[in-house]
N, C-alpha and C positions, 0 to 999 in steps of 0.2 A: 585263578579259579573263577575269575568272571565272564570266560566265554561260551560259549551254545556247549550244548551237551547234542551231539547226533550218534543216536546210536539205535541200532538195528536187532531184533528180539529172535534169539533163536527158537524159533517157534513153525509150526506148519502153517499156523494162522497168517494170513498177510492182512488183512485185514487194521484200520488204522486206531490210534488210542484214539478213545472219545472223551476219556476223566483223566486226568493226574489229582490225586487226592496226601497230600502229607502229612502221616499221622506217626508211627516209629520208624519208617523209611517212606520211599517215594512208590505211592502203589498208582498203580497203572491199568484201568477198564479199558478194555477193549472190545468189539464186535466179536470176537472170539474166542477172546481170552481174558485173564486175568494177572497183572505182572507184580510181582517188587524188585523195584530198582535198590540197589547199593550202592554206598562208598566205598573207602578204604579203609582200616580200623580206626576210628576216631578222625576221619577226614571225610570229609564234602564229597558227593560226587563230581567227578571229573572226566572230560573226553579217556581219560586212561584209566582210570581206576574203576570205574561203575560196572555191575555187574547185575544182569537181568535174570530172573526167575521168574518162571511158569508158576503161577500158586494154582491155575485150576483152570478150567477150559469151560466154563457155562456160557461165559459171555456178557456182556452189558447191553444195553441200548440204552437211547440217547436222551433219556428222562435222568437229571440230576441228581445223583447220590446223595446219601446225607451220613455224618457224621455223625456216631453216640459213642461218645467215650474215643477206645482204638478201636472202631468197628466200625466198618461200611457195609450201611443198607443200599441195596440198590436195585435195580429192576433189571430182571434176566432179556437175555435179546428174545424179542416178541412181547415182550413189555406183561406176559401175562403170571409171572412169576416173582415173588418177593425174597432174594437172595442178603445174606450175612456172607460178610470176608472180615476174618477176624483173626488176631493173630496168635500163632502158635504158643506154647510156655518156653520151646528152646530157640526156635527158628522159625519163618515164612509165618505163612496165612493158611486158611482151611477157610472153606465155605460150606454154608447150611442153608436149606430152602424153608424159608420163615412162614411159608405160605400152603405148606403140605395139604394144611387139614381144611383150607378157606381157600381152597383155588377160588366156586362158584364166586366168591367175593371179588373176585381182580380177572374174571373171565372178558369183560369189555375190555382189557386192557389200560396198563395206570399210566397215566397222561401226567401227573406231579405227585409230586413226595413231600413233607414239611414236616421236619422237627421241632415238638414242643416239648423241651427239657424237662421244665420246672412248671408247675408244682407237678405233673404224673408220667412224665417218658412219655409221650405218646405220638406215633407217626401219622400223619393222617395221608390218606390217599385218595387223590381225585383219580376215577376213570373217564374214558372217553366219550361213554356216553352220558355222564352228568351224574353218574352216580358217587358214591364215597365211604371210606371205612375208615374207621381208625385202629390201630395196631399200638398195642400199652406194650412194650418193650424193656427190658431193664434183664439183664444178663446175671447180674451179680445175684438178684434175688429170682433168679430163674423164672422167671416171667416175661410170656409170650401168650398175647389175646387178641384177637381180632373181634370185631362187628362192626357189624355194618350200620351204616346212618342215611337219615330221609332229610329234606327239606324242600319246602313248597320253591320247586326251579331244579334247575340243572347247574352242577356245581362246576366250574370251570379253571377253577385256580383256587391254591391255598398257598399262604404268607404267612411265618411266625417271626414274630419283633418281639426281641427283647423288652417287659417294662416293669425296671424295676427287678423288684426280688423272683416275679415270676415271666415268662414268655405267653403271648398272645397271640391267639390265628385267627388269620382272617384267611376270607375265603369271597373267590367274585361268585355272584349267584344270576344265573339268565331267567328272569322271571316274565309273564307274561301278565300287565297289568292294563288293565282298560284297551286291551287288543293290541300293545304295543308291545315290544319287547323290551325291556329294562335291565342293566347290569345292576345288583345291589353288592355292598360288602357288608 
């Protein structure tokens, strides 16, 4: 059971995976799809035994997923959409657009993603042109919020590091200071 797994997704989409993400099976983002892989009952997947399922067809693009709990946030192909793949109670996955009522918020298109668990759930999202929102998350207490956030520059990346009991984000900021341009974090 330690060699390649190649295997081919009956799917109309040919289009290639971009994520493999491992959370109760091996789920699979793709350009135009969305998969979960299986094993066997109680066995590993293997060139023979693994079997592939369609959960939904929205798509990904190539902005990093993140993980909350068994659920993937990630960003729809065209980047201007905030998608949930989350798993069934009997079987598979179902997706939900997280971003219904806050398109105008991620209309630049989200450029990164960064989960910060602890102390409040919150996703934050850098857009392409320097702007940023955060998204407080938390499923179980049925809580889904978006706003949006300012800061003097253009926001260009965001990082959350574990420290300690709680997680901290950092964020590069492109500012312009005595006519020059300056990265800050």
């Amino acid at each position: 059971d330690d060699s390649a797994v190649y295997k081919t997704a009956a799917s109309d989409d040919g289009s290639p995976v971009l994520w493999l993400i491992g959370t109760k099976s091996l789920v699979m983002l793709g350009y135009g799809a969305e998969f979960e892989g299986l094993g066997g009952v109680e066995k590993p997947i293997t060139q023979t035994n693994m079997q592939i399922n369609v959960e939904s067809e929205w798509g990904a693009d190539a902005v990093r997923p993140q993980t909350v709990g068994k659920e993937i946030l990630y960003a729809e192909r065209g980047a201007t959409t905030l998608r949930v793949l989350f798993p069934q109670q009997v079987e598979g996955y179902d997706s939900g657009d997280m971003s219904v009522y806050s398109q105008h918020l991620l209309a630049a298109g989200i450029k990164s993603i960064s989960y910060e668990r602890k102390p409040n759930s919150v996703l934050w999202v850098t857009m392409q042109d320097g702007s940023f929102a955060a998204f407080t998350y938390n499923r179980e207490q049925t809580m889904a919020a978006w706003c949006s956030d300012t800061t003097d520059g253009l926001v260009e990346w965001v990082a959350t590091i574990p420290d300690g009991a709680v997680d901290v984000t950092y964020a590069v900021v492109l500012r312009t200071i005595d006519g020059g341009e300056k990265r800050n974090w």
